[in-house]
C-alpha positions, 0 to 999 in steps of 0.5 A: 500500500504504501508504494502503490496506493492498491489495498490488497489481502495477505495469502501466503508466503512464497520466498525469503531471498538473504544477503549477507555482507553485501557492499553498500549495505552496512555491514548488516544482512539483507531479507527480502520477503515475498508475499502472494497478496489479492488486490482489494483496490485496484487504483495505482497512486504511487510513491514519486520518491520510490517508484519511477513507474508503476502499472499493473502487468500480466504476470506472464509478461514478468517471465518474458521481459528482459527489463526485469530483475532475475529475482522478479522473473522467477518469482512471476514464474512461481506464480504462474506455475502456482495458477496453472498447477495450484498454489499448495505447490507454491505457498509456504503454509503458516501454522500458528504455534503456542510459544513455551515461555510466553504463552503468546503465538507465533507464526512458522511458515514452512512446505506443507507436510505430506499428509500421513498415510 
């Protein structure tokens, strides 16, 4: 929301890419979380100081394009496979879990296990 202005809902987790020690990054490490969203608006009204553009793409048109990042074009490729073949064999599922000191929850995301024959 805040980069393009679109509401949009939570469904999953789809990836987690890391960087460690990378230059120009301080000496920190570096998560960048990809999540699978629903769009509830559908309006763009973007950030000018984040965003140069921003437009609503078919998601085919993010494998093709050579003017996107690899990390951009393999995650529009796990969407696809996720339309095509269903999203169970994409999602990281999340489970809510009690934490043994608190008393509080977390959430762990994690492959969906098999289920027991």
């Amino acid at each position: 929301f805040e980069e393009t202005g679109v509401r949009s809902e939570f469904r999953s987790l789809l990836s987690i890419r890391q960087q460690h020690q990378h230059p120009g990054a301080f000496g920190m490490s570096d998560m960048y979380i990809i999540c699978r969203l629903s769009p509830l608006t559908y309006d763009i009204n973007f950030c000018t100081h984040e965003c140069l553009r921003c437009e609503w793409l078919h998601v085919g048109e993010l494998t093709e394009t050579s003017s996107t990042t690899p990390i951009t074009s393999r995650v529009a490729r796990l969407l696809l496979h996720g339309l095509e073949q269903g999203f169970d064999k994409i999602d990281l599922t999340m489970e809510e879990l009690p934490a043994v000191y608190s008393g509080m929850f977390y959430q762990l995301y994690h492959r969906q296990l098999p289920a027991k024959s």
